[in-house]
N, C-alpha and C positions, 0 to 999 in steps of 0.2 A: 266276443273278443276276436279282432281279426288275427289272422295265422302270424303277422308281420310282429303283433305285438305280443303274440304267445313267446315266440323266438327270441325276441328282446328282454321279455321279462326272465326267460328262463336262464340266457346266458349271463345277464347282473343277476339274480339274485345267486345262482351257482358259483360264481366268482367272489363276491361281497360274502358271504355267507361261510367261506373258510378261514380257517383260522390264521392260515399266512395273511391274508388282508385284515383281518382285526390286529396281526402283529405287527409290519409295518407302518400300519397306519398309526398306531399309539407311539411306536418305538421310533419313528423316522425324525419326529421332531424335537425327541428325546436326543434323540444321536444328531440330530444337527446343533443343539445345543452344547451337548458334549462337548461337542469337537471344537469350538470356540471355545469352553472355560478351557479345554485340555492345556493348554501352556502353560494356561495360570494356575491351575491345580498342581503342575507336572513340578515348574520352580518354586509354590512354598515347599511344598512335600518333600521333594526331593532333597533340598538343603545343598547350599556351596561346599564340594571339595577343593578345599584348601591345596594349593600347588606353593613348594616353597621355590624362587628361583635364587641361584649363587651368579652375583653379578661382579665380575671384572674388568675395573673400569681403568684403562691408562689414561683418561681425561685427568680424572678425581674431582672433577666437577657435574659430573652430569649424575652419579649413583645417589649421590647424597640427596636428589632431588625428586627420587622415585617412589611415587608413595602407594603405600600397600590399598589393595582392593580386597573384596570380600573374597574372594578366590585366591585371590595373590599374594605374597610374601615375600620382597625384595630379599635379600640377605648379601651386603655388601661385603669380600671375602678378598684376602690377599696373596690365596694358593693359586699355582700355577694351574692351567686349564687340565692339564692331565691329572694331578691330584683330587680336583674336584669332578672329574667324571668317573672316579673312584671310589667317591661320597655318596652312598643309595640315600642320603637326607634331601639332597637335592634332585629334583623334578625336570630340573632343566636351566641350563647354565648360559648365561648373557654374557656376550665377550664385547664389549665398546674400544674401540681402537682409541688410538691417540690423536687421528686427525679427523674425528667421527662429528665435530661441531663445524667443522668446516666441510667434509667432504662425508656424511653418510655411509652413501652408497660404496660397499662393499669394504666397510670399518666396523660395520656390528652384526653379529651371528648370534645364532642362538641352537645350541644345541640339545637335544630334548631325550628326557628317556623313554621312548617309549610313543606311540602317537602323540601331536602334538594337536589338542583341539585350534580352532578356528578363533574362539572366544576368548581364548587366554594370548592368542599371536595379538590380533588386536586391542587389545590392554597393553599388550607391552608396548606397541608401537605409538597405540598414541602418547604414552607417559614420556616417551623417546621423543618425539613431535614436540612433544609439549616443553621439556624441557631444552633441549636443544634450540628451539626459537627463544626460550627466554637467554639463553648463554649467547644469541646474537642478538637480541635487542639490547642486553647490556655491554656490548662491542661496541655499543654507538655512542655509549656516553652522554644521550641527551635525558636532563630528567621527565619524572613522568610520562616516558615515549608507551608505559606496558599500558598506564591509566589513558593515554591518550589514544591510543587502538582498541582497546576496550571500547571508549566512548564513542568512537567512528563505529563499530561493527553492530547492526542492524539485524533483525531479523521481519522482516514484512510477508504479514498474515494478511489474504485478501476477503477482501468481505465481498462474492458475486451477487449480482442481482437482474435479474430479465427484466428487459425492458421492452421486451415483442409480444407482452402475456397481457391482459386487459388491466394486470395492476401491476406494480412492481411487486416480485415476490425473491427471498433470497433462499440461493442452490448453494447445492454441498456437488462439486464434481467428484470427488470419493465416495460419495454415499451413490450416487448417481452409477458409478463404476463399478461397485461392488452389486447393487441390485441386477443392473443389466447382464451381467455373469454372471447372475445368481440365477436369474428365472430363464435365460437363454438354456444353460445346464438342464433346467427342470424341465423346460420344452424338449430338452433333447432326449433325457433320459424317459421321460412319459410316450412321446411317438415313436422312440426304438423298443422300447418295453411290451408297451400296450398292441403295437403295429405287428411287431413281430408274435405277439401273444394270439393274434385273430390269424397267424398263418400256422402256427401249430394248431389249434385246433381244427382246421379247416384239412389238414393232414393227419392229424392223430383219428377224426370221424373217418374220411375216405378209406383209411387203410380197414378201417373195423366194418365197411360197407356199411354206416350209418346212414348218409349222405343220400345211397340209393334209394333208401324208405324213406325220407325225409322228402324228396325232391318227387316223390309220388301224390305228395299231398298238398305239395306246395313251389310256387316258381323258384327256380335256380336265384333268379336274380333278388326276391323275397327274401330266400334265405342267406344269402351273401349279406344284405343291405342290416338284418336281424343281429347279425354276428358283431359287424361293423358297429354299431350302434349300442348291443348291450353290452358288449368289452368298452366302448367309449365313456358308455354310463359309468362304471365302476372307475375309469382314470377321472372323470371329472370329480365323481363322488370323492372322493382320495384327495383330491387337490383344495376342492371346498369344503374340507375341515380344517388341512392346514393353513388356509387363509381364514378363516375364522380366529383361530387360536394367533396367527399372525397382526390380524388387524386389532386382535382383543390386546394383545402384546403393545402396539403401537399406542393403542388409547390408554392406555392403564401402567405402563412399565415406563415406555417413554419420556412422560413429561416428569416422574419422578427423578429418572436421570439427569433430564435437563434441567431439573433445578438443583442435584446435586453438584453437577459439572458447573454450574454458574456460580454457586456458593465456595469452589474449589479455585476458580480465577482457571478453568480448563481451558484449551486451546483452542479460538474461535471458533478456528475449522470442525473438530467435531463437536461445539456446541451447534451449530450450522445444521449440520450433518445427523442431530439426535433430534433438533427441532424441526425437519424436514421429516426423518422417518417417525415422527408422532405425530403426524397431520393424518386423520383417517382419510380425508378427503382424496390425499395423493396415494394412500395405500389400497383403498378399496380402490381408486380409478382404476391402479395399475395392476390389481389384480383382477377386475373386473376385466380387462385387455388379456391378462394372459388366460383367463379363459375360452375366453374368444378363440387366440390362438392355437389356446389346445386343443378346442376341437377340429378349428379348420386344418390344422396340420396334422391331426392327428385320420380326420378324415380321406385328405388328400393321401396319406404313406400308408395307412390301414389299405386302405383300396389294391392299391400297389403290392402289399404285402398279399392279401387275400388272392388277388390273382397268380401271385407264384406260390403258395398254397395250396392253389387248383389245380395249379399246371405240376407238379411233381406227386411221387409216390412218399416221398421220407427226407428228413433232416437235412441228409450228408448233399443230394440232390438240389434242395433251397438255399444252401447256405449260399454255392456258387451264384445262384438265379438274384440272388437278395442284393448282390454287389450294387446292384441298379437302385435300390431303393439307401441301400446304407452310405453311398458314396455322398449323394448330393446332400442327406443331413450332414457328412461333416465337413462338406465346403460351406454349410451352414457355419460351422461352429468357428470355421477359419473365419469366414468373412463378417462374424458376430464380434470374433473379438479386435480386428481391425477397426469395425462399428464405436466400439467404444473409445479408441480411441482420438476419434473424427467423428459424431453423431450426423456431421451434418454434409461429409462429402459425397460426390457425385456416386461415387463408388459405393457408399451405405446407403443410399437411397434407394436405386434400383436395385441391390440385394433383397432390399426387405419389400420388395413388391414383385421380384419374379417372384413364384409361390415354391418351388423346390427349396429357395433359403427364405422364404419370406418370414415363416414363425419364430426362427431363430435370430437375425437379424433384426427386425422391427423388437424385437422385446428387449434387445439388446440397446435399442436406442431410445426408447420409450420412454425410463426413467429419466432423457436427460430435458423433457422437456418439447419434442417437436412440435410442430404443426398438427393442429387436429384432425384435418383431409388426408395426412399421409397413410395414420394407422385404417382410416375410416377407406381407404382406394386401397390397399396393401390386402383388407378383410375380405374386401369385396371382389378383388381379382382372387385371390383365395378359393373363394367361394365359387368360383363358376369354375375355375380349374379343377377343382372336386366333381364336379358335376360332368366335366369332360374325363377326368380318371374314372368317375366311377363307370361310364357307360362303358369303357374301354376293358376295366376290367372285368365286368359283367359281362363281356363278350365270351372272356378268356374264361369265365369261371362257370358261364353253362355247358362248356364244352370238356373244362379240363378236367371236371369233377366226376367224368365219366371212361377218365382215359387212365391205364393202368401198363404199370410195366414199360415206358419207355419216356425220358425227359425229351419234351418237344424243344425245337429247335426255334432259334428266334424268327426263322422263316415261316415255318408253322403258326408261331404265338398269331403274327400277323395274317396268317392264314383263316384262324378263329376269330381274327378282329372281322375280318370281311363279312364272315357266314353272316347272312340276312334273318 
């Protein structure tokens, strides 16, 4: 067994092997799921508190037409405004002016005891809205003018379909939008995680003089390349469970929804949208790609990480040094979510091919469909940019693994680039 693979095997199976990664790893998809029902678990559970409002209308047309919600409680009232802010029965008090159908704005108030939520202001408004257009549609005096704007008011649901693809097939651009920020995040959190995880340990051995035994019986650049690789193994490992259980998800969960959503007369768009995400073909593709990218980007910042690593004694010293490597993932995550909303502009294109935003960007666009050369020339400059970091930080990391008690200067780092 070569020395490269002893190093590799040791630093996955020491990592895979505690119990924080068996916890994450079962709990993550647990709490991704969570956190979607959480709304809908949070509103049955929780049950509507009831708010009564005392409404004072000098119209006397428009109170009569306020109809109560599951939260709400009109109570039409003919005390003066000061007596009813003296009634703790009351929640919060609607004053409607007298010229409030003709002129609104700044003829109705609403005074509240107490905060006033967000959700109960817009209930009252729109019942206001609503009634107030019909007290000027019946100003007009023409019949059925309420049935005849009903019958003109349209609501058009688009059905898309690609037509640059070898068959027609139809997209969901929500579902499209919501994957691209979904996996851009998981590239981000995986290369700041895992990247910054191979420069503590590569600091935590130095300070303990591991490093000096180590590098007795094996090249500098060996064991840098060891660290990189067996900390990679354990983010891929981690990633290709949750796409398992994701794709099993899509073949198996999926198309049950979409026949319940079809049976329910649901909204095109996420029927669209759930028959898109139950195609394994497009799930496995796209996670088949963000593996890819998690290694190539996780190799290119691992790199970068392990050389300031090398080059400092502790934490406090890295943090400043890491700006270099933590800046450009999150011009990644800027120019990812501009991506989604343009997949195809000039601007998302060469993001997702310089390689410092490439992994974030391209994954960001990937869901919606591009050209196949892009991700496939996006990998591949990837790829050889890693191969220029690594030699760079191999430079930095036979020299700085040996250096103690002072943070080199960025004159120096290139100092160590030179040494032959």
């Amino acid at each position: 067994m070569s020395a490269l693979s002893i190093i590799i095997s040791r630093e996955y199976l020491e990592r895979v092997k505690r119990k924080s990664f068996i916890i994450s790893t079962i709990l993550m998809p647990i709490f991704m799921v969570g956190m979607m029902m959480a709304p809908a678990l949070i509103t049955i559970f929780s049950g509507p508190e009831e708010k009564v409002i005392a409404v004072i209308d000098d119209t006397a047309v428009i109170a009569p037409t306020l109809q109560n919600g599951d939260e709400i409680r009109f109570r039409n009232i003919t005390d003066g405004l000061e007596a009813a802010k003296g009634n703790e029965d009351y929640d919060a008090i609607l004053v409607i002016g007298r010229d409030a159908v003709s002129r609104p704005e700044g003829n109705i108030s609403l005074y509240t005891r107490g905060a006033s939520s967000m959700q109960t202001e817009e209930y009252i408004a729109a019942m206001l809205e609503k009634s107030i257009e019909n007290r000027r549609i019946d100003a007009y005096q023409i019949d059925n003018l309420r049935q005849i704007m009903d019958e003109v008011q349209v609501d058009v649901q688009l059905s898309t379909f690609r037509i640059d693809a070898e068959s027609e097939s139809e997209t969901s651009s929500i579902l499209s939008y919501i994957l691209g920020i979904s996996t851009m995040f998981i590239l981000y959190m995986f290369i700041l995680l895992y990247g910054q995880m191979v420069m503590t340990s590569i600091i935590e051995e130095k300070n303990n003089r591991v490093l000096e035994l180590v590098v007795s019986s094996v090249k500098p650049t060996v064991l840098m390349m060891g660290k990189i690789v067996g900390i990679g193994l354990v983010a891929i490992t981690q990633i290709l469970i949750w796409a398992v259980l994701l794709v099993a998800c899509s073949v198996w969960l999926m198309p049950a929804l979409l026949s319940a959503a079809a049976q329910d007369a649901a909204d095109p768009a996420a029927i669209s949208a759930i028959s898109q995400l139950g195609d394994p073909a497009f799930m496995t593709g796209l996670f088949a790609w963000l593996v890819l990218f998690l290694i190539g980007g996780y190799l290119f910042y691992s790199s970068i990480f392990a050389a300031i690593g090398s080059a400092v004694d502790n934490i406090q010293d890295a943090s400043q040094l890491t700006t270099v490597a933590v800046v450009p993932i999150m011009l990644g995550i800027v120019f990812a979510m501009t991506a989604v909303n343009d997949p195809n502009s000039g601007l998302a294109f060469w993001c997702s091919i310089i390689p410092f935003t490439s992994p974030m960007v391209m994954m960001a666009r990937l869901p919606f469909g591009i050209a196949w050369w892009q991700p496939v020339v996006s990998f591949a400059v990837l790829a050889l940019s890693f191969l220029g970091m690594i030699w760079v930080a191999a430079k930095i990391y036979r020299v700085g693994i040996f250096m103690y008690g002072k943070k080199p200067t960025v004159v120096e780092l290139i100092r160590w680039i030179k040494i032959k």
